[in-house]
Steps between C-alpha positions, in 0.01 A plus 500: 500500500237732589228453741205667539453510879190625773615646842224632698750825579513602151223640344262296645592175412492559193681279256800721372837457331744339767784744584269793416122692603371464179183325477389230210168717494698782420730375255235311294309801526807699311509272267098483398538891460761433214823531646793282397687291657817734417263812659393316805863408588650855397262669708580195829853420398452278801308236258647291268326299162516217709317708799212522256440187346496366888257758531253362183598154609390569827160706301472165328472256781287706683246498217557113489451477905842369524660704717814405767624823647768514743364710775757680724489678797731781696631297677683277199705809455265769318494771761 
């Protein structure tokens, strides 16, 4: 299962891709410029189909104010 995480020592805090630096502002913003899902993971082979529809489903409960995000810190292992 993927999980869209926030760690305050990645970009931010940002919520991004778990396992990875990509950021759900920066994926949904590849796909509203036109790209495909199949484009989007041949140019970050590092993302899967299922990496992106946690990414809209994350888009989607945000827009719905029904967010849980697991927030992590360095010090659970992300150095």
């Amino acid at each position: 299962m993927v999980r869209i995480i926030a760690n305050p020592g990645i970009l931010g805090g940002k919520p991004i891709v778990e396992g990875t630096r990509l950021s759900v502002e920066h994926i949904l913003g590849l796909l509203a410029s036109g790209m495909s899902h199949a484009e989007i993971i041949a140019d970050y082979p590092i993302l899967t189909e299922e990496s992106i529809r946690a990414v809209l489903a994350y888009a989607a409960k945000a827009l719905r104010n029904e967010i849980f995000i697991d927030v992590v810190s360095d010090r659970d292992g992300d150095s």
